[in-house]
N, C-alpha and C positions, 0 to 999 in steps of 0.2 A: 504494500500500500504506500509504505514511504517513496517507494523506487516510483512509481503512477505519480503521485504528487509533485514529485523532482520531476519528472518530466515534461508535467504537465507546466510547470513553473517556470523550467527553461525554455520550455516551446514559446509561451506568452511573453519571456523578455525577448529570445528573441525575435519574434513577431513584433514584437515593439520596438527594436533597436533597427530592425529593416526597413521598417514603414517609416519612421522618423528619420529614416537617412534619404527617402527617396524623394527627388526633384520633385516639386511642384510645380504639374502647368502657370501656376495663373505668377509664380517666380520668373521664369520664363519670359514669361508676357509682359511683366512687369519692364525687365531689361529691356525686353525689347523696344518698347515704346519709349523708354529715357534715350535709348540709342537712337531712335528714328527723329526724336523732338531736336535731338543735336547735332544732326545730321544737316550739313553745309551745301547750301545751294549750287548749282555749280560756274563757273565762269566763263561768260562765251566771249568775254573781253580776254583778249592777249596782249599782255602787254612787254615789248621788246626791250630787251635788256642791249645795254650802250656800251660799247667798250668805252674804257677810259682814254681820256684823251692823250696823243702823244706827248712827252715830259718837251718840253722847248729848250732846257738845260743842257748846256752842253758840259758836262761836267767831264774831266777823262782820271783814269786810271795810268802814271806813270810807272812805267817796268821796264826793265833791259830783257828782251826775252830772244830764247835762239829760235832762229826758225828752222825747223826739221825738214821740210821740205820745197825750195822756192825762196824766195826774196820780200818784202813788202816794206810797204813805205811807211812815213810816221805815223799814219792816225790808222787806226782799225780797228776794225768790228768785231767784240768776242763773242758769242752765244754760248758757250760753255766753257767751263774750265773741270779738269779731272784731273783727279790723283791717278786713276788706273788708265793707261794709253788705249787698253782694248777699247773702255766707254768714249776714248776721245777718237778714235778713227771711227768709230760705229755710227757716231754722229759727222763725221766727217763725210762719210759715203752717203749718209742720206739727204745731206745736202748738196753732194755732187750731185746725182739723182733726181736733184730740184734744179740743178742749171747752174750751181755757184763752182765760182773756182773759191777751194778749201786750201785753209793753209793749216798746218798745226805746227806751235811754237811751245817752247817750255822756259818757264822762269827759273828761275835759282832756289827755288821751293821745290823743284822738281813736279809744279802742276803743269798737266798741259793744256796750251787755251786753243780752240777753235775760231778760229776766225774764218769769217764769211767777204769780208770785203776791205779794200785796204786803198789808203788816199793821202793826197799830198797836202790835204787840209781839214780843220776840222768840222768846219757846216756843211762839207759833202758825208765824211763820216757820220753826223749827228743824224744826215736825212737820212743813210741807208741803214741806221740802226731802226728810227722811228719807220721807215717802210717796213724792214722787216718783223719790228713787232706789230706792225698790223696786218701784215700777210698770214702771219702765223699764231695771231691769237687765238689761244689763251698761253701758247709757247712764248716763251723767249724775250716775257717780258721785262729780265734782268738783265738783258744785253746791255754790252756798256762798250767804250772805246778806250783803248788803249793807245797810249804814247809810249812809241816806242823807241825814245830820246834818251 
């Protein structure tokens, strides 16, 4: 009789522990309508995002740097610089591959810099840097020019 009783006892909590764990539709329902009330219209306006405008500073970066391959004149255009040579040819060929003649130089840090264009002055340099950050944005917008005096 005890053993019936114990059973009958455990059956009813757990019948009770089940029932009390199981989801409620109108819980459910509940969420879901908090979720739909906050739910965001949506927007048939687009609106275009602006690159920044070109920097007009002709600010330069003075280095004595070796050129590895080729010649160039005082002012030029870096788009990278790397510790590791392979990241700096890798970028050197994909630039070739765009139409630039590539030089790559190395400082006395042992970085090597990438340059895309090279001039006997420095408002021709300053234009084809700001050209090519605008060709290539959202790249290369830390290009800078090098004196390489």
């Amino acid at each position: 009789m005890k053993t019936k009783l114990y059973l009958i006892g455990l059956s009813l909590s757990l019948l009770t522990v089940f029932y009390s764990c199981k989801s409620k539709e109108s819980a459910y329902k509940a969420a879901y309508e908090a979720a739909k009330q906050k739910e965001i219209e949506p927007i048939d306006e687009v609106i275009p995002v602006q690159k920044p405008q070109s920097s007009s500073s002709v600010s330069v970066q003075r280095e004595k740097v070796t050129v590895l391959d080729g010649t160039i004149k005082q002012f030029s255009v870096v788009i990278g610089s790397f510790a590791n040579k392979t990241n700096a040819v890798s970028l050197k060929s994909r630039m070739e591959k765009d139409g630039y003649v590539v030089y790559l130089a190395q400082n006395s840090r042992e970085m090597y810099r990438v340059i895309v264009a090279t001039f006997d002055d420095k408002a021709s340099a300053a234009a084809e840097r700001d050209s090519i950050k605008d060709r290539y944005y959202p790249n290369f917008q830390d290009a800078w020019i090098l004196d390489n005096n």
